[in-house]
Structure formats: structure tokens, C-alpha cells
DODRENVEX-112300 format. One record per residue: residue in three letters; x, y negated, z negated of N, C-alpha, C, CB in turn. Coordinates in nm, 2 decimals, always signed. Atoms other than C-alpha are relative to their C-alpha. Glycine has a CB too. Example, Ala and Ser with C-alpha at 12.3 -4.5 7.8 and 13.67 -1.06 7.14 Angstrom:
# DODRENVEX-112300
+------+--------+--------+--------+--------+--------+--------+--------+--------+--------+--------+--------+--------+
| resn |    nxx |    nyy |    nzz |   caxx |   cayy |   cazz |    cxx |    cyy |    czz |   cbxx |   cbyy |   cbzz |
+------+--------+--------+--------+--------+--------+--------+--------+--------+--------+--------+--------+--------+
|  ALA |  +0.09 |  +0.12 |  +0.00 |  +1.23 |  +0.45 |  -0.78 |  +0.09 |  -0.12 |  +0.00 |  -0.10 |  +0.00 |  -0.12 |
|  SER |  -0.09 |  +0.11 |  +0.00 |  +1.37 |  +0.11 |  -0.71 |  -0.08 |  -0.11 |  -0.08 |  +0.04 |  -0.05 |  +0.14 |
+------+--------+--------+--------+--------+--------+--------+--------+--------+--------+--------+--------+--------+
***
This chain:
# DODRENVEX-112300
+------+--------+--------+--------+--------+--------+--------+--------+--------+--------+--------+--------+--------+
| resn |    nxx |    nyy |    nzz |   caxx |   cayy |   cazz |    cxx |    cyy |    czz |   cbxx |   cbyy |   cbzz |
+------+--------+--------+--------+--------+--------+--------+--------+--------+--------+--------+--------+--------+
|  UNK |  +0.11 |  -0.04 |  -0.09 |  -6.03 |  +8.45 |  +2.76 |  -0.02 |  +0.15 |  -0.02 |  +0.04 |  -0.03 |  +0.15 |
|  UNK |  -0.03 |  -0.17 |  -0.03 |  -6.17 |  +8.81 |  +2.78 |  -0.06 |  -0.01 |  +0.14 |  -0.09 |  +0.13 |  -0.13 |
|  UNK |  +0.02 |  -0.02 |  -0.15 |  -6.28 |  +8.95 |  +3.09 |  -0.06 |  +0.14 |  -0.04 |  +0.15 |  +0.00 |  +0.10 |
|  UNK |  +0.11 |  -0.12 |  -0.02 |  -6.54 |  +9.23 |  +3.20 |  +0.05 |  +0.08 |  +0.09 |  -0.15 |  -0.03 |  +0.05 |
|  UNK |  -0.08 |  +0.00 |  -0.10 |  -6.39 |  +9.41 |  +3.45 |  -0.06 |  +0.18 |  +0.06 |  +0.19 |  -0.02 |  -0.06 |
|  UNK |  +0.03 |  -0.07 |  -0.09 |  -6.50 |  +9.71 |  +3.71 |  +0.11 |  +0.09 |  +0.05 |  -0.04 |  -0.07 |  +0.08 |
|  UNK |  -0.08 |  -0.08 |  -0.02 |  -6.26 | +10.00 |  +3.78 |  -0.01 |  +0.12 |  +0.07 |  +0.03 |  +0.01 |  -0.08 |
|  UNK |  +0.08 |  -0.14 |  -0.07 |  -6.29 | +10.23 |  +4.07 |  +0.12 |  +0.10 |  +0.02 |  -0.08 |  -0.03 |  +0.17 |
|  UNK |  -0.04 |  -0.11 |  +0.00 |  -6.15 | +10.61 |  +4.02 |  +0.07 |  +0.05 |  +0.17 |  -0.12 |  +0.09 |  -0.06 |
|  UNK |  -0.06 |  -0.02 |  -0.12 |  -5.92 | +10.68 |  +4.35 |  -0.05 |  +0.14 |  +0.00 |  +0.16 |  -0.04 |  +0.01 |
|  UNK |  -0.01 |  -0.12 |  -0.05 |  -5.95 | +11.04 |  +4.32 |  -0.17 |  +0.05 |  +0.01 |  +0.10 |  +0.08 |  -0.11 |
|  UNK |  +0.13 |  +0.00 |  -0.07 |  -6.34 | +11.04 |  +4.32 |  -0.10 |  -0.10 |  -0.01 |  -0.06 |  +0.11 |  -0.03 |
|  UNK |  +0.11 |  +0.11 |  +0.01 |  -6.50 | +10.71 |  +4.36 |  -0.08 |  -0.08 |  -0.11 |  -0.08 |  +0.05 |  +0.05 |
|  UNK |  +0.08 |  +0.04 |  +0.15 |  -6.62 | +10.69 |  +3.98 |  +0.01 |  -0.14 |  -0.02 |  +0.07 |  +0.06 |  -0.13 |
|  UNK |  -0.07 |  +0.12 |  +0.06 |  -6.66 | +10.35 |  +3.82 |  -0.03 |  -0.01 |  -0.09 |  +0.00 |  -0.12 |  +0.04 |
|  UNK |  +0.01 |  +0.01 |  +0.09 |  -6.61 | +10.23 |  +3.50 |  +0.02 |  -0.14 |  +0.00 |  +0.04 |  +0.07 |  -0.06 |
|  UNK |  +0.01 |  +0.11 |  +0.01 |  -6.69 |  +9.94 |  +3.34 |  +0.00 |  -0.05 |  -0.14 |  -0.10 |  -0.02 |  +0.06 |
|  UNK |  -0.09 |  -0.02 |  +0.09 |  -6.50 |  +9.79 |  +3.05 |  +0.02 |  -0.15 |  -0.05 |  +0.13 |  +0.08 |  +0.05 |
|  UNK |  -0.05 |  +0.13 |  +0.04 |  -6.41 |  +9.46 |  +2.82 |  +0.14 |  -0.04 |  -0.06 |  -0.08 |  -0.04 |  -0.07 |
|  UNK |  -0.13 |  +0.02 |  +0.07 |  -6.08 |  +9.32 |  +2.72 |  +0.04 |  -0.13 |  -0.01 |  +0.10 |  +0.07 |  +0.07 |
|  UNK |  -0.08 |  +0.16 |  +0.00 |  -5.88 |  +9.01 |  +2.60 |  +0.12 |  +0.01 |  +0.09 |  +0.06 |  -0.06 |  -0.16 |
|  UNK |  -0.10 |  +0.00 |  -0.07 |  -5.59 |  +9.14 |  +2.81 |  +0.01 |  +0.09 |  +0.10 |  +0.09 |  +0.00 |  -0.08 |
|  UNK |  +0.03 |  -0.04 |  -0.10 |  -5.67 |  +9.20 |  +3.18 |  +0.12 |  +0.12 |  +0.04 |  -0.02 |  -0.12 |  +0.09 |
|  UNK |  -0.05 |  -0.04 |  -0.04 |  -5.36 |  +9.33 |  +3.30 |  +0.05 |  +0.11 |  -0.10 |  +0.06 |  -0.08 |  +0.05 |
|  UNK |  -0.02 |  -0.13 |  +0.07 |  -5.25 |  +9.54 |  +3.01 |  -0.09 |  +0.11 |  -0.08 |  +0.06 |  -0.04 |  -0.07 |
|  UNK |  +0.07 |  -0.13 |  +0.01 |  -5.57 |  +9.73 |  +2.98 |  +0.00 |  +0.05 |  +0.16 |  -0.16 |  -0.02 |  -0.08 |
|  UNK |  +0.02 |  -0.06 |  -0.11 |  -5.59 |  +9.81 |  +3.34 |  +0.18 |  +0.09 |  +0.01 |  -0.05 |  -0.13 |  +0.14 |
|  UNK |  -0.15 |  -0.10 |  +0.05 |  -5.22 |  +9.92 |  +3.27 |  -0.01 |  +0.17 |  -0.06 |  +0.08 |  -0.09 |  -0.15 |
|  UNK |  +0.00 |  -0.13 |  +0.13 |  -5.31 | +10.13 |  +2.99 |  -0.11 |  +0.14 |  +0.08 |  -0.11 |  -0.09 |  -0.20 |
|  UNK |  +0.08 |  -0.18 |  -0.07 |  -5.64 | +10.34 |  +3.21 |  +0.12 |  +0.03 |  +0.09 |  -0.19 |  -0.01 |  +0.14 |
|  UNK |  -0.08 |  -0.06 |  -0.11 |  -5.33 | +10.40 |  +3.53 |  +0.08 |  +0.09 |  -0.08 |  +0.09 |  -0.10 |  +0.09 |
|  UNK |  -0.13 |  -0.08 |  +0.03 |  -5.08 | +10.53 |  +3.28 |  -0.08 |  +0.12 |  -0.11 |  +0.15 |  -0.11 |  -0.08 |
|  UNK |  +0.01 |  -0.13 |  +0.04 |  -5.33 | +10.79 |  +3.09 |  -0.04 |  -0.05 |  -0.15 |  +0.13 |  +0.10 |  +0.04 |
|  UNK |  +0.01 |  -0.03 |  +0.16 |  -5.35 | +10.63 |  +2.75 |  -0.15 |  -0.08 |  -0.05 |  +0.15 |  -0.08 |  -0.09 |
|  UNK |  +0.12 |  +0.00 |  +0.04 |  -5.72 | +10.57 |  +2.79 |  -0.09 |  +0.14 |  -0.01 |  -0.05 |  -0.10 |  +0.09 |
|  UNK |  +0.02 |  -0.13 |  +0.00 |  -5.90 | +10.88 |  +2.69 |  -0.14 |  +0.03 |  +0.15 |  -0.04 |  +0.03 |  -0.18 |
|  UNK |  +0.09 |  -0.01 |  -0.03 |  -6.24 | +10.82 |  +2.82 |  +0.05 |  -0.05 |  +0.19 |  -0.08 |  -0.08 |  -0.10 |
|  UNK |  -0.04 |  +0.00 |  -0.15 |  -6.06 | +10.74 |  +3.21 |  +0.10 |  +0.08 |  +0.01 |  +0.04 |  -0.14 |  +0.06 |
|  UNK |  -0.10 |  -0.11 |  -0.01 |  -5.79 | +10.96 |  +3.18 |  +0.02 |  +0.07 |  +0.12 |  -0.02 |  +0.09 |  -0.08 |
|  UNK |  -0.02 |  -0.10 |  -0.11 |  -5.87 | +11.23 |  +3.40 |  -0.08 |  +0.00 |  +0.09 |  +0.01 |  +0.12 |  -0.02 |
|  UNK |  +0.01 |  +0.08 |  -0.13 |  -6.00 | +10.96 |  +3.66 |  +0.10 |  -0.04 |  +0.09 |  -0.05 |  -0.10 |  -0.03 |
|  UNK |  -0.09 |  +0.07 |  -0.07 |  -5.70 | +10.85 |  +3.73 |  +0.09 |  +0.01 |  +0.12 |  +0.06 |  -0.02 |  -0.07 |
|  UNK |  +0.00 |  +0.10 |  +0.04 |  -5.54 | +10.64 |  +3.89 |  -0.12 |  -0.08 |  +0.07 |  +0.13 |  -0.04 |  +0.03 |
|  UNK |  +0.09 |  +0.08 |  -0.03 |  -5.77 | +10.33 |  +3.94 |  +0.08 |  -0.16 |  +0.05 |  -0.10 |  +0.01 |  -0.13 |
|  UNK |  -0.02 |  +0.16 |  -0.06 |  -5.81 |  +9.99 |  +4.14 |  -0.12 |  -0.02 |  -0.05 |  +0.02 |  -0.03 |  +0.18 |
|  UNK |  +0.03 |  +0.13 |  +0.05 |  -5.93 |  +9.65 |  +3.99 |  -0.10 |  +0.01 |  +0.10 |  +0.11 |  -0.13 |  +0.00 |
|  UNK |  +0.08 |  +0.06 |  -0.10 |  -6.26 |  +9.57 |  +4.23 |  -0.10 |  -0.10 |  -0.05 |  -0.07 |  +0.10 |  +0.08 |
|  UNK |  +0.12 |  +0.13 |  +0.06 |  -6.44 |  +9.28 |  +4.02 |  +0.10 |  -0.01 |  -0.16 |  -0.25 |  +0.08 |  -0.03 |
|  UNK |  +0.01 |  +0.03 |  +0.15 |  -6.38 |  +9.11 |  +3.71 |  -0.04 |  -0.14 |  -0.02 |  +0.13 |  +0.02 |  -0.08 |
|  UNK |  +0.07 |  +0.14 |  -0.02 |  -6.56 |  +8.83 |  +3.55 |  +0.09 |  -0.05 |  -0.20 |  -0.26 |  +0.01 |  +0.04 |
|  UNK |  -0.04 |  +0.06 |  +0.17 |  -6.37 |  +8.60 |  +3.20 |  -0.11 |  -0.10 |  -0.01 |  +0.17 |  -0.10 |  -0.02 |
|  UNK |  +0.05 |  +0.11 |  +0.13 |  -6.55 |  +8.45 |  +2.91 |  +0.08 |  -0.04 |  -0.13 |  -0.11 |  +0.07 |  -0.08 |
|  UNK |  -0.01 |  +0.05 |  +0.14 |  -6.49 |  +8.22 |  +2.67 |  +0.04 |  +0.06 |  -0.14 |  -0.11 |  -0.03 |  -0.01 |
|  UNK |  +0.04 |  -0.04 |  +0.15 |  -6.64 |  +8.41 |  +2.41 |  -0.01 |  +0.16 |  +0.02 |  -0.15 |  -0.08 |  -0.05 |
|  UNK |  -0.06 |  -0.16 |  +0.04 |  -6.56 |  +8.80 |  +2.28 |  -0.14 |  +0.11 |  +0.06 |  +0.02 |  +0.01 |  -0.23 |
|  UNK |  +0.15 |  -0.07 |  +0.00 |  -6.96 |  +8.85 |  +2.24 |  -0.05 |  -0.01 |  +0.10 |  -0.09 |  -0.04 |  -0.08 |
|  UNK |  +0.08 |  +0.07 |  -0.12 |  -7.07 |  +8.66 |  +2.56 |  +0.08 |  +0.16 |  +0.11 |  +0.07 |  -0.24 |  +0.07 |
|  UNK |  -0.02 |  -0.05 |  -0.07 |  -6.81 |  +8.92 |  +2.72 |  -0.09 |  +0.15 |  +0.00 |  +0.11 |  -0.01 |  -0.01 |
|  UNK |  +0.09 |  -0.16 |  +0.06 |  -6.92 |  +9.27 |  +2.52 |  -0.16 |  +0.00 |  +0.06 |  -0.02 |  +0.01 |  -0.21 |
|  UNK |  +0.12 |  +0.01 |  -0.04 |  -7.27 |  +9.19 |  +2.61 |  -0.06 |  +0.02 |  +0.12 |  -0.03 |  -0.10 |  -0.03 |
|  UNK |  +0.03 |  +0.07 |  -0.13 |  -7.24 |  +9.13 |  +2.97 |  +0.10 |  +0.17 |  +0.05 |  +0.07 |  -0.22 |  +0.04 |
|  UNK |  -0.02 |  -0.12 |  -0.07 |  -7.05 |  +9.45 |  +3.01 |  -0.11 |  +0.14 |  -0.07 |  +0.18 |  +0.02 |  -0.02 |
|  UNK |  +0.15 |  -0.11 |  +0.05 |  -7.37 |  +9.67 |  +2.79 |  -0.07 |  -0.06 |  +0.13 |  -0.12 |  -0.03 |  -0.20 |
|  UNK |  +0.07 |  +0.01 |  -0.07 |  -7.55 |  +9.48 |  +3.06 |  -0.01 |  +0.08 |  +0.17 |  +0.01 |  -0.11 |  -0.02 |
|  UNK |  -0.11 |  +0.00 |  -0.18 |  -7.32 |  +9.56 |  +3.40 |  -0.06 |  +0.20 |  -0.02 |  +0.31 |  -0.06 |  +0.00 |
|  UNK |  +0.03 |  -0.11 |  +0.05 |  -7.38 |  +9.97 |  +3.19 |  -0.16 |  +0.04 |  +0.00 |  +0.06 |  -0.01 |  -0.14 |
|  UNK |  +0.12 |  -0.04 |  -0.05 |  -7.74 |  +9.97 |  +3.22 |  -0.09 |  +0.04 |  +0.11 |  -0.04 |  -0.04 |  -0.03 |
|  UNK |  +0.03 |  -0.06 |  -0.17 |  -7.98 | +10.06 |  +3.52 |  +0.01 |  -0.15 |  +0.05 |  -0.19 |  +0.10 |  +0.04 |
|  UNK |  -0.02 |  +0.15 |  -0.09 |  -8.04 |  +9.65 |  +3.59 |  +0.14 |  +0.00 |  +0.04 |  -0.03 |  -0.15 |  -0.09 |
|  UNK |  -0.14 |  +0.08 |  -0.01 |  -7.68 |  +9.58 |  +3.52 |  +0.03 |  +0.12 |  +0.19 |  +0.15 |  +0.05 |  -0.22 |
|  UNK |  -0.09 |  -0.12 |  -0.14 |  -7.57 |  +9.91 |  +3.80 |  -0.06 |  -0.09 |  +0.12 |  -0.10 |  +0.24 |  +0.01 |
|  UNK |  +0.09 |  +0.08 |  -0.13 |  -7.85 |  +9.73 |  +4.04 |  +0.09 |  -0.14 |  +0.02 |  -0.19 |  -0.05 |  -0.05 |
|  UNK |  -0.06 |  +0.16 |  -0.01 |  -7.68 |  +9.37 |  +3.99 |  +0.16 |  +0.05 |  +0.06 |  -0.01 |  -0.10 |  -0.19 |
|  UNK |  -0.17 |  -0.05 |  -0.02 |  -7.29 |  +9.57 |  +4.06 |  -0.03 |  +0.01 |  +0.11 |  +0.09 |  +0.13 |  -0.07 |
|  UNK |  +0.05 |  -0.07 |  -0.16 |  -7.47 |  +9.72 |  +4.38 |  +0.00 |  -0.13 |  +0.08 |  -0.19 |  +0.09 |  +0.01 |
|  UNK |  +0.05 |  +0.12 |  -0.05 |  -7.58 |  +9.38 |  +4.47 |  +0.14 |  -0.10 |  +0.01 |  -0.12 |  -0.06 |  -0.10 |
|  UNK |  -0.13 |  +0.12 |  +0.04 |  -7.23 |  +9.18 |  +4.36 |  +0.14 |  +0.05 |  +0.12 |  +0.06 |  +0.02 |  -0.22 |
|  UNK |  -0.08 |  -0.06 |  -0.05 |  -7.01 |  +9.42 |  +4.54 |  -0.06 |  +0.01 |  +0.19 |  +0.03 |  +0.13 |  -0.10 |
|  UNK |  +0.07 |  -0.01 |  -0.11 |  -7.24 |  +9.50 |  +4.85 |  +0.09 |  +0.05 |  +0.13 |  -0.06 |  -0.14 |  +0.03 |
|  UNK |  -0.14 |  +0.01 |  -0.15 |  -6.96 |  +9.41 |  +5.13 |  +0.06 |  +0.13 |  -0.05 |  +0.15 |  -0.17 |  +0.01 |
|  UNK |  -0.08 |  -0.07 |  +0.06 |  -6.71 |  +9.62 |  +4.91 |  -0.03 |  +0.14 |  +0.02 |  +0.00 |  -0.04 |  -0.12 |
|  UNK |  +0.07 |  -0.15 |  +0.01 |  -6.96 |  +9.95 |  +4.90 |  -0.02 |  +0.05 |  +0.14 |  -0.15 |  +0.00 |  -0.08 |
|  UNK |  +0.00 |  +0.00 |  -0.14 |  -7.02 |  +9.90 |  +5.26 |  +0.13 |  +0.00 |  +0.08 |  -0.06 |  -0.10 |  +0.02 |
+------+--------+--------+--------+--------+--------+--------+--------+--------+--------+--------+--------+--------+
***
């Protein structure tokens, strides 16, 4: 499976948004620092993730979640959560 997955910055709210075949050990890898680009976000909490099938169906759907629709559709998916 991979997975798309949503990651909100504890120390100021940031989120990032990210793809992986291995859920738990990339969310591992942004808390302990050895992601560059979250680094000095850290640490972070899990608040969404969605698995595919397929590598491309995932990559695609997280350029999507990265654009202005996709931000609108996270706003919309999370709602309760932001509230």
C-alpha cells in the first residue's frame, strides 16, 4: 500500500503533506529530524491519511491535496478537526 498522509507542526500549526509506502516509518523519520524539508517543524502529529493501491494513484493525489483545490478539499475533509 502507499499512503498520502497530512502532518501537523506542534510548534506552529504548519502542515505538510507527503507520500510513502511506509506509514509509520516515515512519520518516524519527520519526529526524529532526518527529514530535511520538516525538520525545524518539529515534532509532528498524524491528522489524516488516505492508502492506495498504486505508487502513482498515491503521488498524484498528494500534488493534488498541495494545490489551492487540493488545500480547499483538506479545509473541507478535516473541518471538525480545524474547528
Amino acid at each position: 500500500m502507499y499512503y498520502v498522509y497530512i502532518l501537523q507542526g506542534l510548534k506552529d500549526n504548519s502542515l505538510y503533506v507527503g507520500h510513502t509506502s511506509n506509514l509509520k516509518k516515515r512519520f518516524d523519520e519527520h519526529n526524529s529530524g532526518k527529514s530535511l524539508a520538516t525538520k525545524s517543524f518539529m515534532p509532528y502529529k498524524l491528522i489524516f491519511y488516505e492508502a492506495f493501491i498504486n505508487r502513482i494513484d498515491a503521488k498524484n493525489r498528494e500534488e493534488y491535496l498541495k494545490n489551492g483545490w487540493g488545500w480547499r478539499s483538506v479545509k473541507k475533509i478535516l473541518n471538525n478537526y480545524f474547528n
